[in-house]
C-alpha positions, 0 to 999 in steps of 0.5 A: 308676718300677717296680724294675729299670727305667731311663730312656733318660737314665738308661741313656745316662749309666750307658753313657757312665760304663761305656765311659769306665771300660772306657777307661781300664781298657783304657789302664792294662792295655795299659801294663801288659800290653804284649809285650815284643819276643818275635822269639826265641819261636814261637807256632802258633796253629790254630782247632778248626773246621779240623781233619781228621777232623770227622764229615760229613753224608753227604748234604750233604758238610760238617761235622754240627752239634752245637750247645750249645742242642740238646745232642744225643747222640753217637747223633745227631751221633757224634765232633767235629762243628761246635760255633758259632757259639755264641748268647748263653753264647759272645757274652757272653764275646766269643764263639769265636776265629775264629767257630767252635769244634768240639763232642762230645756228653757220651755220645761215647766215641770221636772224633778230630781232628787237625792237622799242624804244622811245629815251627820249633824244637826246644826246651821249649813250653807246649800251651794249649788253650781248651774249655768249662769246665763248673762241677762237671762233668768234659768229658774229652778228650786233646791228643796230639803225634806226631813221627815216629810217636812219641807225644812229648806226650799230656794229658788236659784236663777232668777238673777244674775250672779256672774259679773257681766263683764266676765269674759268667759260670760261675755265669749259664751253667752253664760259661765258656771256659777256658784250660788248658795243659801242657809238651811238649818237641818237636822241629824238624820235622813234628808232628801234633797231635790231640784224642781223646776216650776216654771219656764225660763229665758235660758237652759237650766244646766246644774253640775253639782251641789254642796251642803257643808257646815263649814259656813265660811267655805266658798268653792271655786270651779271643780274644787273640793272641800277639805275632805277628811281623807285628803286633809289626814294625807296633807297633816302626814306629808308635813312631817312624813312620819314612817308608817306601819306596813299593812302586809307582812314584811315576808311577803315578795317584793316581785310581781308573780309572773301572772301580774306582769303586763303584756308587752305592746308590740314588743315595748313597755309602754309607748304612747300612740299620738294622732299623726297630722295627715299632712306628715304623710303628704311632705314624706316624699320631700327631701329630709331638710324640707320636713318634719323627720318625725311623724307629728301633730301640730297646728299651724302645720306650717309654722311647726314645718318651718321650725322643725324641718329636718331637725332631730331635736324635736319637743315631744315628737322625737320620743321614740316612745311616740307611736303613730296613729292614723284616721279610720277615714284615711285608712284607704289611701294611707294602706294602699301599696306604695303609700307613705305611710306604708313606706314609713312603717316599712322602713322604722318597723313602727307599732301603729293604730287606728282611731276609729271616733265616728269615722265612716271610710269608703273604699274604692272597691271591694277588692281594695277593702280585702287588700286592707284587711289583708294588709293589716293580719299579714304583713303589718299583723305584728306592727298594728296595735288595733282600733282606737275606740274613744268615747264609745265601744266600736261606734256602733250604738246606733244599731242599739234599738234594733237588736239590744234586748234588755228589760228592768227585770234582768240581774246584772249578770244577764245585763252584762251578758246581753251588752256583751252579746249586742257589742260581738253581734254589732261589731262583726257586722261593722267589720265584715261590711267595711273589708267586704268579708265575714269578719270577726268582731276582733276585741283582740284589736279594740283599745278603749280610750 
């Protein structure tokens, strides 16, 4: 076997052994690291993404994005912009707080956010702040806390390192969240709480979230909440599990009103549409006992082929819950006549999808586009469960700056109306350039993921 490479066996063991030891370390550190009842501290907890004062696309009218992997100058994304959701570096380290962190770029010399506070007591709290620690890098940026137009806390972060250098998540990314955090005396009452920037940089500033809490020996770790009120009165009743009083009247029906019942998907419950490695339907003319006998998605290919191959016990992919879903970009081959996966739908009359994530498919023709869609309202119209749209609503926001008419002066309900209008619009145009035919926008077939 080549150096470095593991079999599907071999990897099911390591991961069994890694999630039993993950397990147990999680048991003893939960035991270890229990909150104690903590009813007399305050803990305010806000995200960085919603903080006032982000700089705004002029013709879009929300937040501009400054990413991590497009490391833009201030020149072109100025003062704090939206930052996540990160990639792989954030991901790995259990990704943002609350999806999303705030960014500014290593060049930015001036910018501002803030957020207004209620302080519910007066008294000694501790600002902890989480930001991309740079390995030997500076990312300066300033907390400042304003109580009746008076500065009464202010403290620069990022001059210096706080991650060990020998972090290996620093080490692989060049940078690792960090928490840091200094001491504020506050008083009860309004506050405002901002985070500047006052000079350049040798690295990004990158700040998730902050904490101010009166809980002086707190330390958060990653993602981590405090011991929030609410989870802390839910965790005292699960010690003693005592019945609690009914909030409805014991009259009331036990069974949904048929209003409430959830459509069926494709005749089914419930089923869960999985991304079918494309190699599944290359290996479908082989004979049984030299493939998968289920659709699946695996990497290595090959390694999962050598392993399953025409088994019936299969983890996961032998659900008969599991639903295939295709690549909008692979639609042209996989729907032609006589195609695998045509044959395969024909033969386990299986519901189907398609994830349409920044794909862009090319028909050979315009004939082929029409047998496609043709395809997909007749003879699979019962089978096809619709367009898988991660991330975004029908790809199609690039057309946004062109024929989206909103304004600050609208009510919501016309800013909803006009969303609603661009979305139709946008995607009717989508769907008839694709097939070659005056489609419609079919919000019928659009599953949002």
């Amino acid at each position: 076997m080549a150096a470095g490479a593991l079999s599907v066996k071999r990897r099911e063991l390591i991961f069994s052994a890694l999630l039993a030891a993950c397990a147990l370390f999680f048991v003893a550190t939960s035991a270890a690291q229990a909150p104690a009842p903590a009813s007399s501290y305050e803990y305010l907890w806000y995200e960085a993404e919603n903080m006032r004062a982000l700089t705004a696309s002029s013709s879009l009218h929300e937040p501009l994005l400054n990413p991590s992997y497009l490391d833009f100058p201030a020149s072109k994304t100025p003062g704090w912009c939206i930052s996540g959701p990160g990639v792989s570096a954030e991901w790995s380290q259990g990704g943002e707080s609350e999806w999303n962190s705030v960014a500014a770029s290593v060049d930015e010399t001036r910018a501002t956010i803030w957020q207004d506070v209620e302080v519910p007591r007066a008294g000694e709290y501790k600002v902890w702040i989480r930001y991309a620690d740079f390995a030997n890098k500076t990312e300066n940026f300033v907390v400042r806390v304003t109580q009746q137009g008076r500065e009464v806390f202010s403290h620069e972060f990022g001059a210096k390192d706080v991650i060990d250098s020998h972090d290996e998540t620093s080490m692989y990314w060049g940078w690792a969240f960090a928490w840091d955090s200094a001491s504020a005396n506050l008083a009860k009452g309004p506050a405002r709480v901002s985070i500047d920037i006052t000079k350049s940089a040798q690295a990004r500033r990158q700040v998730d979230c902050f904490l101010l809490t009166s809980d002086l020996s707190f330390v958060p770790s990653g993602r981590r909440k405090p011991d929030f009120a609410a989870m802390r009165y839910l965790r005292e009743w699960s010690a003693t599990r005592a019945p609690l009083a009914s909030l409805i009247e014991s009259a009331w029906p036990n069974v949904a009103p048929p209003a409430w019942v959830r459509p069926k998907i494709a005749g089914r419950d419930f089923i869960m549409p999985w991304n079918i490695a494309r190699e599944f339907w290359q290996l479908y003319d082989k004979p049984p006992a030299e493939r998968s006998l289920y659709p699946f998605n695996a990497e290595p290919v090959d390694e999962f082929v050598k392993s399953y191959a025409g088994k019936r016990d299969v983890p996961i992919f032998d659900s008969k819950l599991v639903s295939p879903v295709i690549y909008i970009n692979d639609m042209p081959a996989l729907l032609k006549d006589g195609s695998a996966f045509r044959r395969y739908l024909a033969e386990t009359k299986s519901p189907f999808a398609i994830l349409i994530n920044y794909g862009a498919p090319a028909f050979e023709s315009d004939a082929d586009a029409l047998h496609a869609l043709s395809v997909l309202n007749g003879e699979l119209r019962d089978q096809f469960l619709g367009w898988v749209s991660g991330e975004s609503v029908g790809f199609v926001w690039d057309e946004a700056p062109k024929y989206l008419k909103i304004s600050s002066d609208m009510s919501r309900a016309q800013l909803l109306e006009a969303h609603r209008a661009f979305y139709t619009d946008a995607l009717t145009r989508k769907w008839s350039a694709l097939f070659k035919t005056q489609a419609t926008a079919m919000w019928d077939r659009l599953l949002p993921a």
